[in-house]
C-alpha positions as a Markdown table, in Angstrom:
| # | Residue | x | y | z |
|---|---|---|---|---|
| 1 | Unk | 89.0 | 112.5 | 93.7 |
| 2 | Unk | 85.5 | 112.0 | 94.9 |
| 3 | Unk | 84.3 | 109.8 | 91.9 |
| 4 | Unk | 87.2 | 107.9 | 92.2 |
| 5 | Unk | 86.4 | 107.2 | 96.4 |
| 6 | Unk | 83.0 | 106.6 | 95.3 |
| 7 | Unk | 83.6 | 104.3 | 92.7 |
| 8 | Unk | 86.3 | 102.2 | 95.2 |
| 9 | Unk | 83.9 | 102.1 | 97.9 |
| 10 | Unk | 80.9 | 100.9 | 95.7 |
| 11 | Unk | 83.3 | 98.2 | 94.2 |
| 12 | Unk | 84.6 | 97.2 | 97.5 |
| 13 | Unk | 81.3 | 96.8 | 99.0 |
| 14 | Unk | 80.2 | 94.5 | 96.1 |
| 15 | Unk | 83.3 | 92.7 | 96.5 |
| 16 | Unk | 82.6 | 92.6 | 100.2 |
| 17 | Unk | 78.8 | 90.8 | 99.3 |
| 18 | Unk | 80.3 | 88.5 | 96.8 |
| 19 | Unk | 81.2 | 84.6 | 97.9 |
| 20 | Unk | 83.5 | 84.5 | 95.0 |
| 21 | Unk | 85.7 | 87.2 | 96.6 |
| 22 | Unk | 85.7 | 84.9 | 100.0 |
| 23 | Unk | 86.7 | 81.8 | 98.2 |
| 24 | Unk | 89.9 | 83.6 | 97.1 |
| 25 | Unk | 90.1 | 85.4 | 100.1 |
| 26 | Unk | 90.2 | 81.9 | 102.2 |
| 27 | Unk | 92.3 | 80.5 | 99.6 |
| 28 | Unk | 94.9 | 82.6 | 100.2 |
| 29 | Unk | 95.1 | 82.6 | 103.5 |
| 30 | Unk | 94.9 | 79.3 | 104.3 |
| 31 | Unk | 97.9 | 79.1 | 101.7 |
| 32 | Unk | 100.1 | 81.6 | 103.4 |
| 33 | Unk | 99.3 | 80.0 | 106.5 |
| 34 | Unk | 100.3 | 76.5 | 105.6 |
| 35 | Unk | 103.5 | 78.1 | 104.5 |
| 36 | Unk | 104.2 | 80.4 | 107.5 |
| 37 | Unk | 103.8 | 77.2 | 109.7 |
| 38 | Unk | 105.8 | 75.1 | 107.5 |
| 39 | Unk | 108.7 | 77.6 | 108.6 |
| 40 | Unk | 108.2 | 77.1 | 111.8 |
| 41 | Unk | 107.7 | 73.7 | 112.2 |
| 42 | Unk | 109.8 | 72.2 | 109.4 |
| 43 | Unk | 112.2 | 74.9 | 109.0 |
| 44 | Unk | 112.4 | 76.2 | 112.8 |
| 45 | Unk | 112.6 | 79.9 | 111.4 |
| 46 | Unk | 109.7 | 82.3 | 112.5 |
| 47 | Unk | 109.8 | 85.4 | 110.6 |
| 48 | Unk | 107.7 | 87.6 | 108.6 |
| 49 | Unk | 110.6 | 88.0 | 105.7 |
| 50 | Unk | 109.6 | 84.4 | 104.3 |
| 51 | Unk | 105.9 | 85.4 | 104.8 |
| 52 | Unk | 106.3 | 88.4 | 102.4 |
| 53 | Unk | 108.1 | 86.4 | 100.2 |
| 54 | Unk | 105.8 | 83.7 | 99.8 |
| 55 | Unk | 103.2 | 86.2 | 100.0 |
| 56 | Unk | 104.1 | 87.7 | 96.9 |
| 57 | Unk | 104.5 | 84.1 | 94.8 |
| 58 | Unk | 100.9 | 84.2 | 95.8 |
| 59 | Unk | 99.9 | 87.4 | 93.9 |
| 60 | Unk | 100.6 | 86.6 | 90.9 |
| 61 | Unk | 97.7 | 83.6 | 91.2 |
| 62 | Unk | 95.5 | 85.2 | 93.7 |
| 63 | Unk | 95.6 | 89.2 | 92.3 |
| 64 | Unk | 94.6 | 88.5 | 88.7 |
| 65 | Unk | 91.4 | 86.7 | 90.6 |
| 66 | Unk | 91.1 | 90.0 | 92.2 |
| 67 | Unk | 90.8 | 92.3 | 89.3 |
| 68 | Unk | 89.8 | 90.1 | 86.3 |
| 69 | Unk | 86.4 | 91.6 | 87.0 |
| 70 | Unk | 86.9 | 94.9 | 87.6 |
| 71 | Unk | 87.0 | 96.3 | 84.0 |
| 72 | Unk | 86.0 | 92.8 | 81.9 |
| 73 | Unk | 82.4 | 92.8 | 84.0 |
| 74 | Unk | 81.5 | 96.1 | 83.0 |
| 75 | Unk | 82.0 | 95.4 | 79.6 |
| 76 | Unk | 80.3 | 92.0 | 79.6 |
| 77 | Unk | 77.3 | 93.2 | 81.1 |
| 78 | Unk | 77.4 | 96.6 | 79.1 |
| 79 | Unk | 77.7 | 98.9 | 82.0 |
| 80 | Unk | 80.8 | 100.3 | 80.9 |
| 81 | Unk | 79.0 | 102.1 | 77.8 |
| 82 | Unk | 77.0 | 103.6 | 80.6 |
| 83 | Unk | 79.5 | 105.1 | 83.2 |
| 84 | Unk | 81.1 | 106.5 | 80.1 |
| 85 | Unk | 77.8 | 108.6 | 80.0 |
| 86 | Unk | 78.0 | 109.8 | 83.2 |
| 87 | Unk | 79.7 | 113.0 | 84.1 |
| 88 | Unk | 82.7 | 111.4 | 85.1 |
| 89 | Unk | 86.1 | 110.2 | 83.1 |
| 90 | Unk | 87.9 | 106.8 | 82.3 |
| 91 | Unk | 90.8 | 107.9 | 84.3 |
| 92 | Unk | 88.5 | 107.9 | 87.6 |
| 93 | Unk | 86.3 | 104.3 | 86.2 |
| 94 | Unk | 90.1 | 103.1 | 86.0 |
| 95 | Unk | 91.7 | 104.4 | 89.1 |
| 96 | Unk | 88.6 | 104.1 | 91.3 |
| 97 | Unk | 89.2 | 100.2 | 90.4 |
| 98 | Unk | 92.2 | 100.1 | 91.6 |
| 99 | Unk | 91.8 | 101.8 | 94.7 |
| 100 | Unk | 88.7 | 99.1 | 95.3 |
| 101 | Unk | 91.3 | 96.5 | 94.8 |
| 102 | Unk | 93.5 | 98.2 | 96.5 |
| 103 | Unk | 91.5 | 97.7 | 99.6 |
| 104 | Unk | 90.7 | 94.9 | 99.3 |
| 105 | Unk | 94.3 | 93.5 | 99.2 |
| 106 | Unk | 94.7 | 95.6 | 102.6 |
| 107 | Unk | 91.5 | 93.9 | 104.0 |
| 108 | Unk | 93.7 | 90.5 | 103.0 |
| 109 | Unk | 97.2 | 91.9 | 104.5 |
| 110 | Unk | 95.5 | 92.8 | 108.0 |
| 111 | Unk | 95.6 | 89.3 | 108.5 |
| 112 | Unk | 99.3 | 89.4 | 108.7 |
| 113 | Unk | 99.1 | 90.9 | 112.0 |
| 114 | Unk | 98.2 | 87.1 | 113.2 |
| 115 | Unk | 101.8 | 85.8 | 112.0 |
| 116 | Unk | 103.2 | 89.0 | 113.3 |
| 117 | Unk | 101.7 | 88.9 | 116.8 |
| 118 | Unk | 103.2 | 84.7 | 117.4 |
| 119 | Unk | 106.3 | 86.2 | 116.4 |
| 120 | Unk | 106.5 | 89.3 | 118.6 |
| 121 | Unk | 105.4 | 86.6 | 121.6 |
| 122 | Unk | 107.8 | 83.8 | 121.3 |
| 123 | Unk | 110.6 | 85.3 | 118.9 |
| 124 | Unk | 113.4 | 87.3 | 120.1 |
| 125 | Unk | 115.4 | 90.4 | 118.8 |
| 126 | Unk | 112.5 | 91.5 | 116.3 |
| 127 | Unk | 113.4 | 94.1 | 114.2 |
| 128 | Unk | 109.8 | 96.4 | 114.0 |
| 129 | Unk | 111.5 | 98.5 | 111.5 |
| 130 | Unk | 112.0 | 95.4 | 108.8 |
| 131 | Unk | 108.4 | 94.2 | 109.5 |
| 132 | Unk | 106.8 | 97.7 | 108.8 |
| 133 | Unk | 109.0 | 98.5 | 105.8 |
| 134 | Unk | 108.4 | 94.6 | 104.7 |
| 135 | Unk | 104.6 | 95.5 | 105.4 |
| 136 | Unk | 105.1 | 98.5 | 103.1 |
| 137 | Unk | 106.7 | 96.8 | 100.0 |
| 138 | Unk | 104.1 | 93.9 | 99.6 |
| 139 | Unk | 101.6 | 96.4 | 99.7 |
| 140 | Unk | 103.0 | 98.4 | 97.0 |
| 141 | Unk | 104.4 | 95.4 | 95.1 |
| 142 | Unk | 101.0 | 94.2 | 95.3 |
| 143 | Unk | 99.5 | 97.7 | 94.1 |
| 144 | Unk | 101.3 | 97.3 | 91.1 |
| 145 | Unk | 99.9 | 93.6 | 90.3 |
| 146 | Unk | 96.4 | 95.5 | 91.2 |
| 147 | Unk | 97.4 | 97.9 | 88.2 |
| 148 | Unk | 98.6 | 95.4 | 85.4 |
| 149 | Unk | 95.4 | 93.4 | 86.5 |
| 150 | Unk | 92.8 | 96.1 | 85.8 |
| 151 | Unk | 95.0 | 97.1 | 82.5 |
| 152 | Unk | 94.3 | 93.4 | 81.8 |
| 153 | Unk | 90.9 | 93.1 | 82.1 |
| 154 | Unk | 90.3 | 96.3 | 80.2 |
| 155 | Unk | 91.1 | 94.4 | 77.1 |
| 156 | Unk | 88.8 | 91.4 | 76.9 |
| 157 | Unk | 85.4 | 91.2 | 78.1 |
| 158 | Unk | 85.7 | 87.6 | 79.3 |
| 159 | Unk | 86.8 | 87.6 | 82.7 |
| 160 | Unk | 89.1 | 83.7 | 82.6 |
| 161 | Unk | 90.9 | 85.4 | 79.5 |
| 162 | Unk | 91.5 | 88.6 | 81.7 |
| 163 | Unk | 92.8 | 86.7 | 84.4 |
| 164 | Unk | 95.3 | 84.5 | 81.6 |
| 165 | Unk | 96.7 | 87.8 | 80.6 |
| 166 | Unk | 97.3 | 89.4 | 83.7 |
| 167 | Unk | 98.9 | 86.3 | 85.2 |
| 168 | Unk | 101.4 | 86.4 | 82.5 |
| 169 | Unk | 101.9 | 89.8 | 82.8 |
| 170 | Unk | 102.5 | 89.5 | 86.6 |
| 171 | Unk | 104.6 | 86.5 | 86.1 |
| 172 | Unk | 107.0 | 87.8 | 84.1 |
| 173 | Unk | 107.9 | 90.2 | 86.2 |
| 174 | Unk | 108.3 | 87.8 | 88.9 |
| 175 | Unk | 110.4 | 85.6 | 86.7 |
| 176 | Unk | 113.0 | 87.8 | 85.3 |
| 177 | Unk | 114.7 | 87.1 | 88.5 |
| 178 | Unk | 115.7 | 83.7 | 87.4 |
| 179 | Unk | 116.3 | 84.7 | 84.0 |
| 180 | Unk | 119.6 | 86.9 | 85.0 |
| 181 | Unk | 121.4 | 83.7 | 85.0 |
| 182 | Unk | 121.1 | 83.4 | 81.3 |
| 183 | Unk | 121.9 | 86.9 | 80.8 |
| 184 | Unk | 124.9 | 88.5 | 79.3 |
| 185 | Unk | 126.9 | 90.5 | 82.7 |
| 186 | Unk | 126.9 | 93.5 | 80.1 |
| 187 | Unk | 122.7 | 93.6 | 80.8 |
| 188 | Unk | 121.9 | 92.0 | 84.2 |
| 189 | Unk | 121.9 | 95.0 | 85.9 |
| 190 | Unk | 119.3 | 96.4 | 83.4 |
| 191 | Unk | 117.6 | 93.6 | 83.4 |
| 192 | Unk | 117.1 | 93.2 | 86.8 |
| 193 | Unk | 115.8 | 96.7 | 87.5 |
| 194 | Unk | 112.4 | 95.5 | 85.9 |
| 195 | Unk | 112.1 | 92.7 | 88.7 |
| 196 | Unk | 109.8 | 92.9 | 91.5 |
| 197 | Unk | 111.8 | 91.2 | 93.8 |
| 198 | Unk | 114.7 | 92.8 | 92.8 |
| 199 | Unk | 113.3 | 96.2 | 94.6 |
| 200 | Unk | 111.1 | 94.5 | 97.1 |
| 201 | Unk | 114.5 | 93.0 | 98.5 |
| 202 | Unk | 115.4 | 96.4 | 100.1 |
| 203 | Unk | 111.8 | 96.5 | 101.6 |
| 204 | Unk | 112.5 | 93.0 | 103.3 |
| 205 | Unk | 116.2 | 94.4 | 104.8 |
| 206 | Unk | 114.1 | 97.0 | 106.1 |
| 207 | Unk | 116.2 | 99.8 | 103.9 |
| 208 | Unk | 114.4 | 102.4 | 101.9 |
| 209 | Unk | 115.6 | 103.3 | 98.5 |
| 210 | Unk | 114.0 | 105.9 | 96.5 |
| 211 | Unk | 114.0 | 104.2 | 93.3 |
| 212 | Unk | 112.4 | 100.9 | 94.5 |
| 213 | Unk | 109.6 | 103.0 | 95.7 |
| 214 | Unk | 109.9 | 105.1 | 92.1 |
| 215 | Unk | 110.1 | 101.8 | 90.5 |
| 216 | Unk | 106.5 | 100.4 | 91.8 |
| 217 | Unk | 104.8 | 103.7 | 91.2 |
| 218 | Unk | 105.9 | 104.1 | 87.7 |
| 219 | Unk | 104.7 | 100.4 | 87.1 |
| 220 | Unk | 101.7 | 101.5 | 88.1 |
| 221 | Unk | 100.8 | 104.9 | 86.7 |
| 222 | Unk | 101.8 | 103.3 | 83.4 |
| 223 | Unk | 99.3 | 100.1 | 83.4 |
| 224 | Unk | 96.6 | 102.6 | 84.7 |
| 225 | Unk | 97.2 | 105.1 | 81.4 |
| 226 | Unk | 97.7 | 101.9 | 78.8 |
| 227 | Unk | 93.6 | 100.7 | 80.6 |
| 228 | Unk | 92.7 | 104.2 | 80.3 |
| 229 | Unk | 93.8 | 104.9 | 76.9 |
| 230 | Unk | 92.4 | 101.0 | 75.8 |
| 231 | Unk | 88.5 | 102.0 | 77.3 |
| 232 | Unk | 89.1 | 105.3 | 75.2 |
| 233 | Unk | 90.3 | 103.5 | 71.9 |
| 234 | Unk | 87.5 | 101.2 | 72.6 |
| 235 | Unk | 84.8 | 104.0 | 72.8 |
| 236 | Unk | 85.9 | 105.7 | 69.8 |
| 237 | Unk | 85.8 | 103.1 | 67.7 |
| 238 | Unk | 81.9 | 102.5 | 69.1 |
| 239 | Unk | 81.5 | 105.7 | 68.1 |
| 240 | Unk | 82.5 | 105.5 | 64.6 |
């Protein structure tokens, strides 16, 4: 556990130096903003549900920005070869890179305490439960783009290709939603079980479910093992 803090903490404070990471950072959100007040001023309807929602559209463009680095830059510059010299394993290189992610998704979701505190000033009947638990599924919806983005940029050492494949990753997760429509009735409700927004929805009604939380997790334990076990493949076959 302690390689994998100091690995998050050295990637986040790189991260942290890095104008690249504050180009995306403003970029998203002065996008999230322009679409909060949009609700309010266009739509008349102040709440953080639509935020979250909008919010997540947003990670499938602005997470794979995130990560496309974390794995595909070692590898470009060769570093990888070395950390797999050092006493410490892939699994820690790989979950130490998604914790630094991790954080720094947190570091962009603080900011949602702006929205929240407009809301808790001039709205009426708030429902601090929904927000927290809404709070709590972005985070772990987003934790789960974090994973298929580092899996991504495991494979390729070109960071724009990393970035292609984990945006189509992410996206099709997002998309199955719409696809239920052209599903047979027999399979929507297996189908839907692999959506995000399918088991963030429960998050936004401010309900917890046990499998939505199961769901997230499991998406990302197994995008963590599939970029561990592609470093590993990769090394062996350096080896040989």
């Amino acid at each position: 556990m302690k390689a994998i803090w100091t690995i998050a903490r050295k990637e986040y404070q790189l991260a942290m130096r890095s104008v690249t990471s504050y180009i995306v950072f403003i970029l998203f959100l002065v996008i999230s903003g322009a679409g909060f007040s949009a609700s309010i001023f266009k739509v008349g309807l102040a709440e953080l549900r639509g935020l979250y929602s909008f919010q997540h559209i947003l990670f499938i463009f602005f997470i794979p920005a995130i990560t496309m680095g974390s794995i595909a830059r070692e590898r470009s510059n060769g570093t990888i070869e070395l950390l797999s010299t050092l006493p410490i394993r892939l699994t820690h290189v790989v979950w130490g890179k998604i914790l630094a992610s991790t954080m720094q998704l947190a570091t962009l979701l603080v900011f949602n305490l702006i929205p929240l505190a407009i809301i808790l000033i001039f709205g009426q009947g708030i429902d601090i439960g929904a927000i927290l638990l809404g709070s709590l599924g972005i985070l772990i919806a987003g934790c789960a783009y974090i994973s298929i983005g580092v899996f991504a940029s495991s494979l390729p050492s070109n960071q724009v290709l990393a970035f292609i494949i984990a945006f189509f990753i992410s996206g099709f997760f997002y998309v199955i939603r719409y696809l239920l429509v052209l599903t047979p009735l027999a399979l929507v409700r297996y189908v839907q079980y692999f959506s995000f927004e399918y088991h963030l929805s429960s998050f936004m009604r401010g309900v917890v479910d046990v499998r939505d939380i199961l769901f997230f997790l499991a998406v990302i334990v197994i995008f963590a093992l599939l970029a561990e076990f592609n470093l590993q493949s990769k090394n062996l076959m350096q080896e040989r």
